[in-house]
C-alpha positions, 0 to 999 in steps of 0.5 A: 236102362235095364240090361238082361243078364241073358234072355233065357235061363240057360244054366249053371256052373262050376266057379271058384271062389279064389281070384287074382287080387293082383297079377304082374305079367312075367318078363324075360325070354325064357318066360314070357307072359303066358296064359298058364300064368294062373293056377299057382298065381291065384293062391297068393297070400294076402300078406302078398296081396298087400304089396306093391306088385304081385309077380305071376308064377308061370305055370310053364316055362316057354323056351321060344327060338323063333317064330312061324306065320301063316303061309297066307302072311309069308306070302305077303311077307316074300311079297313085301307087302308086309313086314316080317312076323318079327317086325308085327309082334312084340318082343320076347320079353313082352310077348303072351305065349298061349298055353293053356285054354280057360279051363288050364288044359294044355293047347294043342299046338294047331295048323294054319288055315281054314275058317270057322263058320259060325251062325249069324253074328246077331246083335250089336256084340256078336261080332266082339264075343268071339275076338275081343281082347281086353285089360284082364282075362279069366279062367273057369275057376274065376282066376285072372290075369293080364291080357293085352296090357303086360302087368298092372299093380298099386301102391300101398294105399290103392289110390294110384294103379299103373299099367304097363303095356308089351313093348312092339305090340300093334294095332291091326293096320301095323301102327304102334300101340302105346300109352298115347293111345290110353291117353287119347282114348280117356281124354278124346274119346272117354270124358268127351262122351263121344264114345257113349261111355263115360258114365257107364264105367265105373272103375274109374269114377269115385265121388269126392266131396259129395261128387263124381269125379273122374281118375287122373290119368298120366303118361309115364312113358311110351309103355307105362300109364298110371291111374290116380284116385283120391280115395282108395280104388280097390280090386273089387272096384277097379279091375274086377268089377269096374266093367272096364274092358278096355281103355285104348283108342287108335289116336292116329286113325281117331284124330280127326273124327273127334269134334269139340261141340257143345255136346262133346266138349273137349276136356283140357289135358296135357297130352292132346289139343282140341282138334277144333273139328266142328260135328258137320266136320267129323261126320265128313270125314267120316263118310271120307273113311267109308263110315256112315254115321246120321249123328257124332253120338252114332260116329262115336258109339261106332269108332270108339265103343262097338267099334268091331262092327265098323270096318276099317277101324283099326283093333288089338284084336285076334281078328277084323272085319272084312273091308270087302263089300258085302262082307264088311257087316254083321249084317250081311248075309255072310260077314267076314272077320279076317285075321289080325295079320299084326296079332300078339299072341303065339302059341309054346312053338312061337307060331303067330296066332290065330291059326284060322284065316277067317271067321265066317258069320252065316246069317240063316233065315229060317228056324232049323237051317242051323242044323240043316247047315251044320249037317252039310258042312257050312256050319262048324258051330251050332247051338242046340237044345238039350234035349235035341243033343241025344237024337242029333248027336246019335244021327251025326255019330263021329261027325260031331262034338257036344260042348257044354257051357255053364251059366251062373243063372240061379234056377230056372222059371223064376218069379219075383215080387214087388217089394216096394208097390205102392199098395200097402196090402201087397208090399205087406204081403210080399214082405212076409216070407211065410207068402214066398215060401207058400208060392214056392211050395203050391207048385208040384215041380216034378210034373213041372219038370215033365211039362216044360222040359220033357224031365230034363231039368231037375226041381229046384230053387233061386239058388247057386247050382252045383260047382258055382260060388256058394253052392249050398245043397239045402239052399238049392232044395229049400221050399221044393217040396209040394205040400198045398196043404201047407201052402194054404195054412201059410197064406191064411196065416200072412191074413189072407180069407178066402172069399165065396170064390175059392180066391184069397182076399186080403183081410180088409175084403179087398181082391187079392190078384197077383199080375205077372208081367213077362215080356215078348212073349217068354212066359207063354208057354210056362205060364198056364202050367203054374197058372193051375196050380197057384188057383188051386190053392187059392192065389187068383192070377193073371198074365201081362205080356209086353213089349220088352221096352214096355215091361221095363218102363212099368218096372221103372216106374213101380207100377207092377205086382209081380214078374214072371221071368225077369229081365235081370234075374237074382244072383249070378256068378259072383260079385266080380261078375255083376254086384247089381244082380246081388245088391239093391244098388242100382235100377236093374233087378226086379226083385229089388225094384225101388230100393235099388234105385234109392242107392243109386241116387243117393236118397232123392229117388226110390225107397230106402231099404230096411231089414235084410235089404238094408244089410245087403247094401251095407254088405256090399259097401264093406265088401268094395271098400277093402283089400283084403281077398279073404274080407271080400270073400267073408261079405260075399258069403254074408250076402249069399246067406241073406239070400238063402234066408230069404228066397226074394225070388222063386226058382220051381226048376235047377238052372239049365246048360247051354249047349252046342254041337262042333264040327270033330274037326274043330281042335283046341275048344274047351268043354266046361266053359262058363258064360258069364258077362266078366268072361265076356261069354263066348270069348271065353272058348279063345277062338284065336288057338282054334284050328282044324285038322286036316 
């Protein structure tokens, strides 16, 4: 159930506060869509905001002749194997020019050939970080724009939002791509359940009379398709925050691999019949495509979810996996992705993108083969620790490249209490900011910062760091300041004594004990050093390690005092990114615990939040129910506020890079770069513009 922002506190980062509320792609062969389409885009008014449609401002117009292909698909092409890159891509008044990388730097115009050597793809998305395309894309300044579909825009009341697709766009096998594949994909993949989904995308749900209902969708014609509400779908509902990154399928690669069962239901709709197909069926003609699946949930999650970790099904992305056996899965050894020869993207001189043939996923086995790897030559890409960045980069001079990748993690080494514990004394306790403040102030972070990080990371607090939304210098450095004097005086005045062992009891004589739970093992090393410094002021303390599917049932189940390294850390990027790691509204952050479930079931479960809780989720309401950019905004900053007032987790050091080492060869890969989960991490370096030099 609960889902980690990341496993380990990474960094922090530049993001805007402005964003796109609305972007129609441009049209017309002189200026075809285009991923300069933000800076001058973003500053829309909201007088704008508020109309029908809002039409993107190219940044550069694009004057394109003609187009170029990769020597490797001329060659099928003169072959007749393949039809002619003008055949593969869509027309000059849908075409998206790639011209600028996601930090509005200008791309250099590449060669082809070659591959990308990566690390091991790792779990069930690593396949997809770098290839994915989706609805929207965004830039670093938290701007946005259409991506696979052409333009999206709505009508003057919000309940109806219509997106029209590229005209000649293709799936990766060369079939069409066009709005029968939204419709099968809602209609087939989505309501049915088969793929896994239906209750995870909340852009198109809405509750009516008191129940969830679902978006109607219809087909306008081959390229338009229109999402209809009965209540009002706002930005921050829909495109922004929905978590919707796609809503395709392959119907014709699909369509017989979708049962009508007990447990995938067909759902009645006027574009597609049920298929009739039993679940022993599709699971034969499954195994017909070479997809092995034990269950129709397995086959469905695999074709219509995580779906470039199956090969052979068809994608819009830039590149797909390799058929070849021994190649064809993330894990392999090696797994290859090849290029998308039907890809729709090119760059200013109209030449097809990708420029590299493949990338290449290189399972190591052994900690450090990386960079062994990386200094050979099989590796071009390699994440590295900070503090290694000096000494390898010093050893490898000209050889290698840092890039520097921001996160939106507020601070390093958090802690956070339960708010809602069953033990009156302790929720008591936590509830009174005078004990966060004292937990805070006990620990001596620059010594800290030279036990954990060698003095890499500064000290700190929960906070936006530098550049982030809401940045606020007084907040970053509130409650750092070492004082155990002070800290004993704030505990003795939340009614805390002092018993004949040096440990704090709570009034009634009781034991105070503060149990931190952390899991598989994240707290091991940072443990000990806080360890020491909570027991000299008085606070008795104790590590829990568990298995991460033990800790989050003891946090579902409210059993546990306090957490050391959470799996859903406080803050993040924005709302946009993810509200829930903001908001009690949802069973994912410990720092809220049960009052987070309270909003997400309505009242029948968890505990109802008051005070400073309370007015979150009233903030957050206000903030998803309204149009207007400059409202949003406002809510957003009352809600950071509120945070800052009160400090519900406690961060003793500033948030922390990430950072890899590339190959100088490697053109074209942005530094500054954000990870972040509505950037979809990784994707957002756009590995189809990559190329190296010769």
């Amino acid at each position: 159930m609960r889902k980690s922002t990341s496993n380990k506190v990474l960094s922090a980062v530049l993001l805007a506060a402005t964003s796109v509320t609305m972007l129609a792609g441009c049209g017309g062969a002189a200026t075809p869509s285009t991923s300069a389409d933000t800076a001058e885009s973003t500053q829309a008014s909201t007088e704008a905001a508020e109309t029908a449609a809002t039409e993107a401002t190219t940044a550069e117009a694009v004057e394109i002749s003609g187009y170029s292909e990769a020597p490797m698909l001329a060659e099928q092409v003169t072959a007749g194997t393949l039809p002619a890159v003008e055949e593969r891509i869509p027309n000059a008044d849908n075409i998206f020019v790639e011209t600028a990388d996601a930090t509005g730097a200008k791309i250099e115009i590449g060669n082809y050939g070659g591959v990308i050597n990566l690390a091991g793809a790792g779990g069930g998305w690593g396949l997809s970080r770098p290839t994915l395309e989706s609805i929207i894309r965004y830039n670093t300044d938290g701007s946005y724009y259409p991506n696979v579909i052409k333009s999206f825009e709505h009508n003057d009341d919000y309940t109806e939002w219509t997106f029209k697709l590229r005209e000649g766009m293709k799936w990766s096998d060369g079939e069409p791509f066009t709005a029968d594949d939204i419709t099968f994909w809602y209609y087939m993949c989505h309501l049915s359940n088969f793929d896994s989904k239906k209750n995870g995308w909340s852009a198109l749900k809405e509750e009516v009379d008191g129940e969830d209902a679902f978006a109607t969708l219809k087909k306008v014609d081959d390229y338009t398709v229109t999402w209809t509400f009965v209540n009002p779908k706002y930005p921050a509902d829909f495109i922004e925050n929905g978590d919707f990154k796609w809503c395709w399928a392959p119907a014709h690669y699909l369509s017989d691999l979708i049962p009508d069962s007990e447990d995938f239901p067909y759902v009645e709709n006027e574009y597609w019949q049920s298929t009739g197909l039993s679940e022993e069926e599709v699971l034969t003609n499954a195994q017909k495509k070479n997809i092995d699946a034990a269950t129709v949930k397995d086959l469905g999650k695999a074709v219509a979810y995580n779906f470039w970790n199956t090969s052979g099904v068809p994608t819009l992305n830039s590149f797909v996996l390799s058929t070849v056996p021994g190649n064809s899965s993330k894990d392999d050894t090696l797994c290859i992705m090849d290029r998308n020869p039907y890809f729709w993207k090119v760059d200013a001189a109209g030449n097809q993108l990708p420029y590299v043939d493949a990338l290449h996923f290189n399972t190591t086995s052994e900690d450090g083969q990386d960079l062994l790897m990386f200094r050979s030559g099989e590796l071009d890409i390699i994440t590295i620790a900070m503090q290694d960045i000096a000494a390898t980069k010093a050893d490898l001079g000209d050889a290698a490249e840092i890039r520097e990748w921001g996160t939106t993690n507020w601070g390093s080494y958090q802690i956070t209490f339960n708010y809602t514990n069953t033990d009156k004394n302790y929720a008591d306790l936590f509830a009174n900011k005078d004990f966060r403040e004292a937990m805070s102030i006990c620990v001596d972070r620059a010594q800290v910062s030279q036990l954990l990080t060698d003095g890499f990371l500064e000290p700190g607090q929960a906070a936006p760091a530098e550049g982030n939304v809401g940045y606020d210098a007084e907040w970053e450095t509130k409650w750092t300041e070492y004082d155990v004097e002070k800290a004993q005086s704030l505990l003795e005045g939340c009614g805390l004594v002092k018993g004949s062992d040096g440990f704090y009891d709570f009034a009634d004589g009781s034991d105070l004990m503060i149990t931190f739970l952390a899991y598989d093992g994240g707290a091991d090393e940072s443990y000990p050093v806080f360890e020491q410094y909570y027991k000299a002021v008085g606070i008795n303390c104790a590590l829990k390690n568990l298995e991460v599917s033990a800790f989050d049932e003891a946090i579902d189940n409210n059993d546990w005092v306090a957490v050391m390294g959470p799996h859903t850390s406080i803050g993040g990027a924005s709302l946009k990114d993810r509200a829930a790691p903001f908001v009690p509204i949802a069973q994912a952050a410990e720092w809220y615990g049960e009052y987070g479930t309270y909003y997400a079931t309505k009242g029948a479960q968890g505990v109802e939040p008051t005070g400073d809780m309370a007015k979150l989720v009233e903030l957050y309401d206000k903030w998803r129910l309204t149009s207007d950019e400059a409202e949003r905004d406002g809510y957003q900053a009352e809600i950071f506020n509120i945070h800052k007032e009160n400090l519900w987790s406690i961060a003793y050091l500033k948030a922390e890079n990430s950072y890899e080492i590339i190959s100088s060869k490697l053109k074209n890969y942005a530094d500054g770069l954000v990870w972040a989960d509505c950037y979809q991490y990784a994707n957002m370096a756009h590995y189809e513009v990559m190329f190296k030099a010769e």
